[in-house]
C-alpha positions in Angstrom: 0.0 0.0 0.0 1.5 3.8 -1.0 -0.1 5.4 1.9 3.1 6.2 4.2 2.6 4.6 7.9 4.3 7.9 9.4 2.8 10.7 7.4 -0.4 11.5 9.7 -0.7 13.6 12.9 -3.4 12.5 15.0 -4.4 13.8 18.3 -2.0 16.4 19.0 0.1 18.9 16.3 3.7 18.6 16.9 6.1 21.7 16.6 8.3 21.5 13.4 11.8 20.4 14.0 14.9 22.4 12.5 18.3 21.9 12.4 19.3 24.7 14.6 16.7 23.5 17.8 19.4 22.3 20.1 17.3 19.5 21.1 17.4 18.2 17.3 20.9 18.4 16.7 22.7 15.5 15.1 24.3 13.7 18.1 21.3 11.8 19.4 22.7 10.0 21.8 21.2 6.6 23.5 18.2 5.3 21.9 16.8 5.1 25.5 17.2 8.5 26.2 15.1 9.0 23.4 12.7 7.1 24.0 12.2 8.5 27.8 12.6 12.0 26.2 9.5 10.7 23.2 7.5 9.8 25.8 8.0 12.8 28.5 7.2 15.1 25.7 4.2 12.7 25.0 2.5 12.7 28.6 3.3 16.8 28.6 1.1 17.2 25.2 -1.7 15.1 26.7 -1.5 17.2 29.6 -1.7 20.1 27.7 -4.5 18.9 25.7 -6.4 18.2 29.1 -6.3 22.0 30.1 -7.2 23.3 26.4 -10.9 25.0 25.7 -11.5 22.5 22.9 -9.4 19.3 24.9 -11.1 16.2 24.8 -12.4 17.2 28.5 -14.0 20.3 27.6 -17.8 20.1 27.9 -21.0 22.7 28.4 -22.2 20.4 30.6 -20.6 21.4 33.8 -22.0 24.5 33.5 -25.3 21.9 33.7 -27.9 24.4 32.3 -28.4 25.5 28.5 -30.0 28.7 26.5 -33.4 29.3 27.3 -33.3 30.6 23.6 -32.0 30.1 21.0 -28.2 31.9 20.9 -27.5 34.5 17.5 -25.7 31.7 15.0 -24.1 35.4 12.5 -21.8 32.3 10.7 -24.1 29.8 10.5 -26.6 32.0 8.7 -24.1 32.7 5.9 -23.8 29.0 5.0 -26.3 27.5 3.0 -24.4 24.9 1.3 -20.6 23.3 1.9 -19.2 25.0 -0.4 -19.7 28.3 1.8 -17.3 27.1 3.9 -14.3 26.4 2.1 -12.5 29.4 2.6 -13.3 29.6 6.8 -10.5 29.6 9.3 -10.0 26.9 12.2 -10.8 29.6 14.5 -14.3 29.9 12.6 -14.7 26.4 11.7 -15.6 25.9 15.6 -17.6 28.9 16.2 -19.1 27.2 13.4 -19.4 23.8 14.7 -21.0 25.6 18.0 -23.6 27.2 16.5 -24.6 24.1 14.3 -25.0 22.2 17.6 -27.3 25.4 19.6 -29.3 24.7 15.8 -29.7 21.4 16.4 -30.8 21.4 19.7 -33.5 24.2 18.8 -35.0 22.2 15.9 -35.5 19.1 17.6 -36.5 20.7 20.8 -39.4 21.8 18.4 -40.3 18.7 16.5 -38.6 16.2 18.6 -36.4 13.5 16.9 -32.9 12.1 17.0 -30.7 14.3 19.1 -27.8 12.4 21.0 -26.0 11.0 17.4 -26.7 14.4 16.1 -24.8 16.2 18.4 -21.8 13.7 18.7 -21.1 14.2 14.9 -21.1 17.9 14.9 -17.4 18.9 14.3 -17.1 15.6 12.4 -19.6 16.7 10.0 -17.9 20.6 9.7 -14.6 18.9 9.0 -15.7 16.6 6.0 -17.6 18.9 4.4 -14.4 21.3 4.8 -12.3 18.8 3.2 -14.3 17.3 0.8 -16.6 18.2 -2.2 -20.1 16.9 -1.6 -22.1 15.9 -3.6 -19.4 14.7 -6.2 -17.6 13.6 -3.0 -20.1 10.7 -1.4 -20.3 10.8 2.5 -22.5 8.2 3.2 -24.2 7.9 7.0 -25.0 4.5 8.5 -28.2 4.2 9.6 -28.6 8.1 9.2 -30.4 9.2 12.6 -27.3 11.6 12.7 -27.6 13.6 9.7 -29.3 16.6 11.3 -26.2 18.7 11.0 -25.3 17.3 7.7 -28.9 18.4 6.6 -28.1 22.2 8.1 -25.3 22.6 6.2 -26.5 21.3 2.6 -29.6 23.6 2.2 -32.0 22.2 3.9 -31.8 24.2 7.1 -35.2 26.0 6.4 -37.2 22.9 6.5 -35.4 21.3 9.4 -39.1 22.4 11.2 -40.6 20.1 9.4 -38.1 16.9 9.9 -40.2 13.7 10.6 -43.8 15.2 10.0 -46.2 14.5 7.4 -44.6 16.0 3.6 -41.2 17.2 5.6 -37.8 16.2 5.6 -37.1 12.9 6.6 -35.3 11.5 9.9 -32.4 9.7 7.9 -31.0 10.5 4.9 -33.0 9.6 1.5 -31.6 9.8 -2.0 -34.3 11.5 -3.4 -34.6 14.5 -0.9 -31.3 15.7 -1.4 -27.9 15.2 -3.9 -25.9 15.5 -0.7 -27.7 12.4 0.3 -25.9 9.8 -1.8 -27.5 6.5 -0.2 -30.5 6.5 2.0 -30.8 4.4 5.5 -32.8 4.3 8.1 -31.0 0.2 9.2 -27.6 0.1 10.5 -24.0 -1.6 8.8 -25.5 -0.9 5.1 -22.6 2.2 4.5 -19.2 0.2 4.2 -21.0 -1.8 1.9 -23.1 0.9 -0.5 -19.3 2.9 -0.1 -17.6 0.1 -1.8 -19.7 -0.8 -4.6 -20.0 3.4 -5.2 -15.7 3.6 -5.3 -15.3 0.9 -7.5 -18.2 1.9 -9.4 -16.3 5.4 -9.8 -13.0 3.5 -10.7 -14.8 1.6 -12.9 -15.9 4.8 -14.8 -12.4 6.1 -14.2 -13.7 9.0 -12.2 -11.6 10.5 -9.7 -14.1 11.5 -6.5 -13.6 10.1 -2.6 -15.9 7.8 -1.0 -16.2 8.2 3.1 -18.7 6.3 4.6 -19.2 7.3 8.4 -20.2 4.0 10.5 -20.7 3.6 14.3 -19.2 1.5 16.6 -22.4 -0.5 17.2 -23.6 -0.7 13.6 -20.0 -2.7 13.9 -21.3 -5.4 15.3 -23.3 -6.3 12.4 -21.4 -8.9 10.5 -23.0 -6.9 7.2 -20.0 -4.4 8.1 -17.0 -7.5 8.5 -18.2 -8.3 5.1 -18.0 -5.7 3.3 -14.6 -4.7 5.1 -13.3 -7.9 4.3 -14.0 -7.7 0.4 -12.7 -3.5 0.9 -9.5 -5.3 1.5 -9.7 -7.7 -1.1 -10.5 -4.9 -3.6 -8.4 -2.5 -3.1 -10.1 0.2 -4.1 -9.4 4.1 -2.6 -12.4 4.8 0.1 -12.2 5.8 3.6 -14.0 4.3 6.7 -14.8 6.6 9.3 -15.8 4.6 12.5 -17.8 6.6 15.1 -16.4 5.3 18.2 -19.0 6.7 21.2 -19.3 3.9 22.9 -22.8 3.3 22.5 -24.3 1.6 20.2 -26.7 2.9 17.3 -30.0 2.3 18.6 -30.9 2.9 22.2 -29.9 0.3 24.8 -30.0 1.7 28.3 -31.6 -0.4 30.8 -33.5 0.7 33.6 -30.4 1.4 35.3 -28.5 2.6 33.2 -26.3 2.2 29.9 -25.4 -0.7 28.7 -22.1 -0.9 26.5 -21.7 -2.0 23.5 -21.7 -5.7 23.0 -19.0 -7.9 21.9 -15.3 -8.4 21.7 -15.2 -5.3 18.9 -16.5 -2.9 22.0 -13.7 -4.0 23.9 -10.8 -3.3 21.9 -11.9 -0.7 21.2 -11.8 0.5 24.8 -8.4 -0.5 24.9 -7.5 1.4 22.0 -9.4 4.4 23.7 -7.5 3.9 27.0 -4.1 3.5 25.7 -3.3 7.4 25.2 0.3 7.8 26.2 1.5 5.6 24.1 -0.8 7.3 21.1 1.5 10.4 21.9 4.4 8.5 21.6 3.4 7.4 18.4 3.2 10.9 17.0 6.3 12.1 18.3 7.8 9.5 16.8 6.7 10.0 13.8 8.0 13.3 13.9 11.6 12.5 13.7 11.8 9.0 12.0 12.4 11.2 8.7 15.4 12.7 9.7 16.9 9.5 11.7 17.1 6.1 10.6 18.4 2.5 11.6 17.2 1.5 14.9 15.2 4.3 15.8 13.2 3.9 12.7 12.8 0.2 14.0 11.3 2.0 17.4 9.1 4.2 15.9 8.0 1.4 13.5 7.2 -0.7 16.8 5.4 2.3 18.4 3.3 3.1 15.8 2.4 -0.8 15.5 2.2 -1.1 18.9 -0.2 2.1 19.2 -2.6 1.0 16.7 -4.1 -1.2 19.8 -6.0 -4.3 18.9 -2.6 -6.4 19.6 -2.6 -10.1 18.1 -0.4 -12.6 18.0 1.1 -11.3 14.7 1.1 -7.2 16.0 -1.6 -6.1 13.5 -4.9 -4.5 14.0 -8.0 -6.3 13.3 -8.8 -3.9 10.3 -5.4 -4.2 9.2 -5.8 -8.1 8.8 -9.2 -6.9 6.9 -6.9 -5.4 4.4 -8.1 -1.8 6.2 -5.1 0.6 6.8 -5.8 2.2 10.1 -5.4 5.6 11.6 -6.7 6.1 15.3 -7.9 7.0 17.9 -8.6 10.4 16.9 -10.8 12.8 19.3 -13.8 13.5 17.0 -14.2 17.0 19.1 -11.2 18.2 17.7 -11.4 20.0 14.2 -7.6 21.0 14.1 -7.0 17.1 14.4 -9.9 16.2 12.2 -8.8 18.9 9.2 -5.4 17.7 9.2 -6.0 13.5 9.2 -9.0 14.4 6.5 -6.5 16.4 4.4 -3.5 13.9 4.5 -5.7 11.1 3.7 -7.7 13.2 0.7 -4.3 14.3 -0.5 -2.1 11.3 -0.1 -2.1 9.2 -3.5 -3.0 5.5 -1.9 -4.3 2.4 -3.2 -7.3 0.8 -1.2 -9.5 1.3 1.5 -8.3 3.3 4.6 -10.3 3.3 8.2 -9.8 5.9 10.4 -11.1 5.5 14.3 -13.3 9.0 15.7 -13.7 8.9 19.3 -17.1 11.1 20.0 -19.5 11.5 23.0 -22.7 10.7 22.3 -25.1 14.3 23.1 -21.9 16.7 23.2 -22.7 19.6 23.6 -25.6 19.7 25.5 -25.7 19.0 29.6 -28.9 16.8 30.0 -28.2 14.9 26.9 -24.4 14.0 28.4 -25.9 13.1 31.5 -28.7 10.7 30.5 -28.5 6.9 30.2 -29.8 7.2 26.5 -27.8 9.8 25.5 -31.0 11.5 24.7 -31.2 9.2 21.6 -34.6 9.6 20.8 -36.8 12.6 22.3 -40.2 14.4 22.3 -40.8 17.9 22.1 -38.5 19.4 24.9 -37.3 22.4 26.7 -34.1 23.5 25.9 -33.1 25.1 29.2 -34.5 22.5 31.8 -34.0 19.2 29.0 -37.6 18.0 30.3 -39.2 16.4 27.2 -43.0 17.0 26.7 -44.5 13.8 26.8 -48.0 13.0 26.3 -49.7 11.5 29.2 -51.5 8.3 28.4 -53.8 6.5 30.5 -52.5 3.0 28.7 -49.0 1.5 28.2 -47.4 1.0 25.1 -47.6 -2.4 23.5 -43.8 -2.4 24.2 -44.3 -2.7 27.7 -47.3 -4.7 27.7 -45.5 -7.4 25.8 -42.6 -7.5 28.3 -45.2 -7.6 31.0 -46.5 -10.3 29.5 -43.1 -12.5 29.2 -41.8 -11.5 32.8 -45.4 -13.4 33.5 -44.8 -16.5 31.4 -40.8 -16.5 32.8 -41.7 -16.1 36.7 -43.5 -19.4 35.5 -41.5 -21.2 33.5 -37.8 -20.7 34.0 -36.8 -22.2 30.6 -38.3 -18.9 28.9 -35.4 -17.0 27.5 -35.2 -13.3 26.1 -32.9 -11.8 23.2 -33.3 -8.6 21.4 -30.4 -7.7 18.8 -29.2 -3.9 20.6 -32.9 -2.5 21.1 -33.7 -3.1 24.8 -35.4 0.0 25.2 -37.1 -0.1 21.9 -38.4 -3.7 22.3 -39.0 -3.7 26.0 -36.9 -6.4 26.8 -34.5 -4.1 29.5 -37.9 -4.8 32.1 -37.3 -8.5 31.5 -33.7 -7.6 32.2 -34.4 -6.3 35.1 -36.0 -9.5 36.4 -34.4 -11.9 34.6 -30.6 -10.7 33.9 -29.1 -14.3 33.2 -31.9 -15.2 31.1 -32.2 -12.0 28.8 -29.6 -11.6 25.9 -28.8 -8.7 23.9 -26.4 -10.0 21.0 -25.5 -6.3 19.5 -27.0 -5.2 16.2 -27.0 -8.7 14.8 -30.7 -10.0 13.4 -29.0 -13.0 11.7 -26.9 -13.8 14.7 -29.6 -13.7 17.1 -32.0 -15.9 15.1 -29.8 -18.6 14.8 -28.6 -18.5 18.4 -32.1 -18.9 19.6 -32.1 -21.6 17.0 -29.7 -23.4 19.1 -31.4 -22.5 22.5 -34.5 -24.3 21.1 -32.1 -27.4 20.2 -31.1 -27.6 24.0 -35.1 -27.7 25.0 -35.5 -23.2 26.4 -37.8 -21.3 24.7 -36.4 -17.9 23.5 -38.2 -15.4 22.7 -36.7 -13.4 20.2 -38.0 -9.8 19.9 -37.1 -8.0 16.8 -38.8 -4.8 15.0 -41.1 -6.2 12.3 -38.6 -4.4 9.6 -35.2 -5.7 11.2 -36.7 -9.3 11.1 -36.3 -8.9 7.6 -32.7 -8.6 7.7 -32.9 -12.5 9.4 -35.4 -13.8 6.9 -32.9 -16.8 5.9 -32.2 -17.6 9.5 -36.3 -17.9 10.1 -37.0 -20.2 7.0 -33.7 -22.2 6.9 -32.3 -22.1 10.6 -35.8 -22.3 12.7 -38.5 -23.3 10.1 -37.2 -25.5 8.0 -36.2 -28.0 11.3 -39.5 -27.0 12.8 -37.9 -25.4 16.1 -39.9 -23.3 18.3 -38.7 -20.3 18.7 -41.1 -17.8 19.1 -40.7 -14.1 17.3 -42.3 -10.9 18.9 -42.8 -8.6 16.3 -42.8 -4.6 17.4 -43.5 -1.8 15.4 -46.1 -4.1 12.9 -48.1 -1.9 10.3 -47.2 2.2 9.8 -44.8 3.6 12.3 -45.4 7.7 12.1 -42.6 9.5 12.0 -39.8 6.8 11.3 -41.0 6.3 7.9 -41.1 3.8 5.4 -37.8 2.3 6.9 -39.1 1.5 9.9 -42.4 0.4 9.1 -43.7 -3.0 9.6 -45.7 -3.7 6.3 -44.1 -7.6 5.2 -44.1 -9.6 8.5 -47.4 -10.7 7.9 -46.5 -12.2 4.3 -43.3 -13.4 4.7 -43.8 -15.2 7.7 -47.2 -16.8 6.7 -46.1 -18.4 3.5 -43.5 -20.7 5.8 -45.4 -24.2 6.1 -44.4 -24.9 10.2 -45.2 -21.1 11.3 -48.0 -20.3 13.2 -49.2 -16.5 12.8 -51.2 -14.3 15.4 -51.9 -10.9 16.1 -53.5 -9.5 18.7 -56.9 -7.0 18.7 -56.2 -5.0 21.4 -53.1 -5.2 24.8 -54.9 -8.1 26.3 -54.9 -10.2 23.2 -51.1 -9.6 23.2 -51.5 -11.1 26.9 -53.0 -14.2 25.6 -50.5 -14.9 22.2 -47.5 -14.5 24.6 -49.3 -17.0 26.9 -49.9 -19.3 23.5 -46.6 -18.7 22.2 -45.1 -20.0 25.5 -46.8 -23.2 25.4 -46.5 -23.8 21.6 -43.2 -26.4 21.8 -43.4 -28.4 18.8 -42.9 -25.4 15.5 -41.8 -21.8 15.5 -44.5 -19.4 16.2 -44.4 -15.9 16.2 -47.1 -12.9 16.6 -46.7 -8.6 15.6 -47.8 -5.7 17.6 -48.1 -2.2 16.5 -45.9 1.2 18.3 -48.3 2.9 20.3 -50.5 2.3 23.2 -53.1 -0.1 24.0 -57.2 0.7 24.0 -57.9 0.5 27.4 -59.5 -2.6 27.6 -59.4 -4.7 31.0 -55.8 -7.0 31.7 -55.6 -10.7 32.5 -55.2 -11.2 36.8 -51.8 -10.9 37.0 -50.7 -9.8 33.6 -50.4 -13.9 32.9 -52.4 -14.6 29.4 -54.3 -17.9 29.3 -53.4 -19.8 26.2 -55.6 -19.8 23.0 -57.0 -22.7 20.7 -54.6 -22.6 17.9 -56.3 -21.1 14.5 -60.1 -20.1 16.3 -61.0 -16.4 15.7 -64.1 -14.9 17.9 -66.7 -13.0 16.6 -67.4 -9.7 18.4 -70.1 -8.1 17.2 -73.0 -10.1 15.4 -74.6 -8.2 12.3 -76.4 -8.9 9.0 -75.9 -8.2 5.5 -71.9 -7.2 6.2 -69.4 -9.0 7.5 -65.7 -7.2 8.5 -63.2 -9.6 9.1 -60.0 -7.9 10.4 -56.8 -9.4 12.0 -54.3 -7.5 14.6 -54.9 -4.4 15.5 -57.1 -3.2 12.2 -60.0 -5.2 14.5 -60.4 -1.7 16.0 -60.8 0.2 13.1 -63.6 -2.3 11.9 -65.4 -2.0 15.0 -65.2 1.6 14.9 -66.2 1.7 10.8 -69.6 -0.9 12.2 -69.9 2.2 14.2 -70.5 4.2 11.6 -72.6 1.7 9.8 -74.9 1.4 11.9 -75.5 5.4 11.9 -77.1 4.5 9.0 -79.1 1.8 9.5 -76.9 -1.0 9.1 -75.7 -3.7 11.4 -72.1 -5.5 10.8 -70.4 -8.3 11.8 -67.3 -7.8 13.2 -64.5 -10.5 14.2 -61.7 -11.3 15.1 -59.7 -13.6 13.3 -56.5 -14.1 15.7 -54.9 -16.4 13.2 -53.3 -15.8 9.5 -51.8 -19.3 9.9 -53.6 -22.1 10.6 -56.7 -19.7 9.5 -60.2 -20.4 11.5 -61.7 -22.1 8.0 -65.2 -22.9 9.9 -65.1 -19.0 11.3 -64.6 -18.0 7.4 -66.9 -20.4 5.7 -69.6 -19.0 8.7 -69.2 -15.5 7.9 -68.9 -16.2 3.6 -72.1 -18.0 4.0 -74.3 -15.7 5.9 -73.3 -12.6 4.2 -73.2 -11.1 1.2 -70.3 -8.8 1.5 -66.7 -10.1 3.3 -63.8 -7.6 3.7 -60.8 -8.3 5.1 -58.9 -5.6 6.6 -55.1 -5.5 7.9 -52.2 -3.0 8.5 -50.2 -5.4 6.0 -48.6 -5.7 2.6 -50.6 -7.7 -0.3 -49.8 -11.2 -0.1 -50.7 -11.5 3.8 -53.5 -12.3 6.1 -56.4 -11.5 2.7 -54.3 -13.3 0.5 -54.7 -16.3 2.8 -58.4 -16.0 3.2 -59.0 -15.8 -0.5 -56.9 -18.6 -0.7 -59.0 -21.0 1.4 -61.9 -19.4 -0.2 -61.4 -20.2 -4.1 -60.3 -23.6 -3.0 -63.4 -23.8 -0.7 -65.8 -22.8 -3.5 -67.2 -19.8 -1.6 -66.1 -17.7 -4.5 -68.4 -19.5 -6.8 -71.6 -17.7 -5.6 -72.7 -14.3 -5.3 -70.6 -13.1 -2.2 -68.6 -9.8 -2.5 -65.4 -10.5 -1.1 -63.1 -7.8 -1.2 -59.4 -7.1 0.8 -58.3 -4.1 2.4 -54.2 -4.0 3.0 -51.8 -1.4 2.7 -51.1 0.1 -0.9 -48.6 -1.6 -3.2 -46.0 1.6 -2.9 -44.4 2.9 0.2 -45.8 5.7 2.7 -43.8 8.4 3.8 -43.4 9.7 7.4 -45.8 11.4 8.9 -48.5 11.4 11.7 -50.2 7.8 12.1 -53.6 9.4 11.4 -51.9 10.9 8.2 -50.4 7.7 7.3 -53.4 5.5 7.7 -55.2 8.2 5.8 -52.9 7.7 2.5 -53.6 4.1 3.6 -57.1 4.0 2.9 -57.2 1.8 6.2 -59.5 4.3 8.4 -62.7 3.4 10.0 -64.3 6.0 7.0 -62.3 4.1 4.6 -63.8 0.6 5.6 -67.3 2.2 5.9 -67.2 4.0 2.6 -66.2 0.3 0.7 -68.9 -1.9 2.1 -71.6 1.0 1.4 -70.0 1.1 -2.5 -70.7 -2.4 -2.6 -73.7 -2.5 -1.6 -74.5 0.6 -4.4 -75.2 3.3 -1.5 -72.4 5.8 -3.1 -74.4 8.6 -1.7 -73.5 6.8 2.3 -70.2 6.2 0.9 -69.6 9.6 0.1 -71.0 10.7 3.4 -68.8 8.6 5.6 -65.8 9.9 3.7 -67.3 13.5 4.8 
């Protein structure tokens, strides 16, 4: 590789040597001295870096208040895109960086969103849009919940009011909102990946741009990410590898008492890169003068700068190094001098193949109540700038979230076999309350789907049951694992889905619109949904004591109706495949499954307003279906819809399925399916979202009158 092993300053600028500096003149004498005089001058630089305004220590919070408003941003104002700020000084670069963080914190404080990643990328993001030339230089962000200052500084600070709500910006980055947005994400580990195919894509066009794709430590755990680092190295081609080191992983995973590091070997040597400063220093001094010595000190300094890279194996490289990545590090990501100068050396220096260079951040810099909390304020409401207290909507139920964990610390107090694993989302799946109960029995394998499919895989081999709760969109990054590893050999492992149907204001990447298809067309699953919170009581319950073939049932984000809890929060099993009906009716008959069972009651509301009585039921089951409950309702009705927050090719497909077969197509019922459309729906508000749907109560209403040719009631409900 071309790219010189001592031509890059990291932490700390050294002073430049000449000739007539006493100190530097040409009798050296004794390597050791040298050594002891490398390293005093080392530990005196990290001393000094301790004491200086922008030193890795510095931090608003021990002031431990913020602006009650917002603070004049006079620089900020006069940069609308990056090329605005090529021609700013250092000293302006962080008055910059300071008034892009006061910016963030103001927008989101409005609309509430992603704030901790934001913040801890803030002089990150000023320095590589200093060096490089977006958009014909592609900065890619992994999973993209930190783009907030990115999206400031390429011309979208105008609409950052609007970020996450209905027809506004987007939370992550997306391709088609801006050119400075080269990939879109939303999921984590995809950037290494997209980076690589986008450089030699470029080389192949024999284009000359940079590639950076900025990745976090805990999207690292993916092995998506050791992939495509391991074919980086193979390849060879020019692309840098920024890794976000805040030791915390991308998606929220504070417990109830606190943070939880991130998991796996990876976080670990990474610590111990972290930890290992002195001997960083050393490295850099040494690098200083092995141009102008040579022989055995080279040797040293050679050895010191191995030695400094951390992640020590049996051989002396760094694990990136054996990837084929060369690696610069750690760097403090607070520091623009640092950042420029490493950004400029690699941009300038003419290198074959990819290069990874290690950012140490803190995850809500910046901003007091943020640094302080367990989640880094990773996600937040509406809040108040000056106090940090987040505006949160009292609600007099739960969230499904909780319920669900509720519900398994239930079934575990009795059954001890019951096991828990979540892949880095303890918060967002609930599973830190089972934690906190059960802490040897709950697992949380890092951001690995695949991984944690598999393993429970092999728990079901050894006779537990785990419980593997996974965001309805994340299961589809396991979808193999599910048909070949659990299916296929008929183990019971049971899948929780979270965040089934639209999700607001995550957007399409987050929304849970396949689950219901992809895991109903597997011949051992069994597929359930629950109504309402204590339906979800019950399919936790049934799931428990299914032991013979995989099951797994979704439940929506949001909070539960209100309707009354099993004694004890402890679900009583259901008969496998049997639906209920819930309303008795004439004429109409709405079938719906999960959660859409509301809106179908609240559409025979509206029916019978004018005049007409439906049947409503629950049918529980996509797989086994409850055949007698659909032959009943096809039978002694002349209208069937079906109705689900779900894809085509799910719970409808299914009943029309049986159906044809069944010959209850053959007469004159009027069957017709409600699912989500065949096209994605933006973020927004739920009620906007289910809106675009079609899936409201009006919506259901509005179909049965249209077949029953009462447009004129259609067109009222609609009203």
């Amino acid at each position: 590789m071309a790219l010189c092993a001592f031509s890059f300053p990291l932490h700390l600028r050294q002073p430049t040597v000449t000739p007539s500096d006493p100190k530097t003149s040409t009798h050296l004498g004794s390597h050791s001295h040298w050594c002891a005089d490398l390293l005093t001058q080392s530990q005196l630089r990290l001393n000094q870096a301790r004491k200086g305004p922008h030193g890795v220590y510095a931090s608003l919070s021990e002031t431990g208040e913020y602006h009650s408003q917002k603070p004049p941003t006079p620089l900020l104002d006069t940069i609308n895109y990056p090329i605005h700020m090529k021609n700013l000084s250092t000293k302006e670069l962080k008055q910059l960086a300071d008034e892009l963080r006061s910016d963030v914190i103001f927008h989101v404080s409005r609309t509430g969103g992603h704030l901790g990643s934001s913040l801890g990328v803030v002089e990150l993001t000023v320095a590589l849009h200093y060096v490089f030339n977006a958009p014909k230089d592609k900065i890619l962000w992994d999973v993209g919940h930190q783009s907030y200052p990115h999206k400031i500084l390429t011309g979208r600070r105008d609409r950052m009011h609007t970020i996450r709500q209905t027809d506004g910006l987007a939370g992550f980055t997306k391709r088609s909102e801006s050119e400075f947005d080269c990939f879109g994400t939303g999921h984590s580990s995809t950037t290494i990946s997209a980076g690589l195919g986008m450089a030699v894509g470029r080389d192949l066009k024999g284009e000359k741009n940079n590639v950076v794709a900025v990745i976090g430590d805990g999207a690292m755990t993916a092995g998506q990410a050791y992939e495509a680092m391991n074919n980086a190295g193979y390849l060879d081609s020019d692309m840098i590898v920024i890794l976000n080191d805040n030791k915390q992983v991308s998606l929220p995973t504070a417990t109830l008492d606190g943070p939880i590091p991130p998991v796996g070997a990876l976080s670990s040597a990474l610590s111990r890169l972290q930890s290992n400063r002195p001997l960083r220093e050393l490295r850099e001094v040494a690098k200083g003068v092995t141009k102008q010595i040579g022989g055995p000190m080279h040797e040293l300094a050679a050895k010191v700068d191995e030695y400094a890279r951390g992640m020590i194996s049996g051989s002396g490289s760094t694990l990136f190094e054996e990837l084929g990545l060369y690696y610069i590090g750690p760097v403090d990501g607070h520091n623009i001098d640092d950042l420029i100068a490493i950004l400029k050396e690699v941009k300038s220096t003419k290198t074959t193949g990819p290069v990874l260079i290690h950012v140490v951040t803190e995850k809500g810099r910046g901003y007091p109540y943020a640094e302080r909390a367990a989640d880094k304020y990773h996600g937040v409401t509406k809040f108040d700038p000056a106090t940090g207290k987040q505006f949160k909507a009292k609600a007099t139920t739960q969230s499904y979230t909780t319920y669900f964990a509720e519900a398994l610390t239930a079934e575990a107090e009795a059954d001890k076999d019951i096991i828990g694993i979540h892949a880095a989302m303890g918060g967002g799946t609930g599973m830190n309350l089972f934690h906190r109960r059960f802490p040897t029995r709950c697992f949380d394998v890092g951001i690995a789907e695949q991984h944690a499919v598999t393993f429970a895989a092999g728990l079901a081999c050894e006779g537990l049951k785990p419980f593997c709760a996974i965001y309805s969109s994340f299961m589809q990054r396991a979808y193999d694992q599910v048909v070949h590893d659990v299916d296929l050999q008929k183990l019971p492992v049971r899948f929780a889905m979270d965040r089934a149907g639209l999700v607001g204001a995550d957007g399409p990447t987050h929304s849970g619109a396949f689950d219901v298809t992809f895991m109903a067309c597997l011949p051992n699953m069994v597929v359930m949904a629950p109504s309402d919170e204590a339906e979800l009581f019950h399919m936790v319950a049934t799931a428990a004591a299914i032991n013979d073939r995989p099951s797994c049932f979704r439940y929506p984000r949001g909070n539960g109706v209100g309707v009354e809890l099993p004694p004890g929060n402890k679900g009583i099993p259901l008969e496998i495949g049997k639906g209920r009906i819930l309303i008795e009716g004439e004429r109409v008959a709405l079938l719906g499954y999960g959660t859409a069972v509301q809106n179908c009651v609240a559409a025979a509301s509206l029916l019978e307003h004018h005049g007409l009585r439906a049947t409503v039921a629950d049918a529980r089951f996509c797989k086994p279906l409850d055949r007698s409950l659909i032959r009943s309702l096809a039978k002694s009705h002349k209208v069937l819809i079906t109705v689900e927050e779900g894809s085509i090719g799910g719970f409808g497909s299914h009943v029309a399925q049986f159906m044809a077969l069944d010959g209850l197509l053959d007469g004159k019922l009027k069957w017709r399916p409600m699912v989500l459309p065949d096209c994605y729906i933006d973020h927004g508000s739920p009620a906007d979202q289910l809106n675009v749907a079609g899936l409201t109560p009006s919506h259901i209403a509005a179909t049965v009158f249209n077949l029953l040719g009462q447009t004129r009631e259609a067109l009222e409900v609609m009203t």
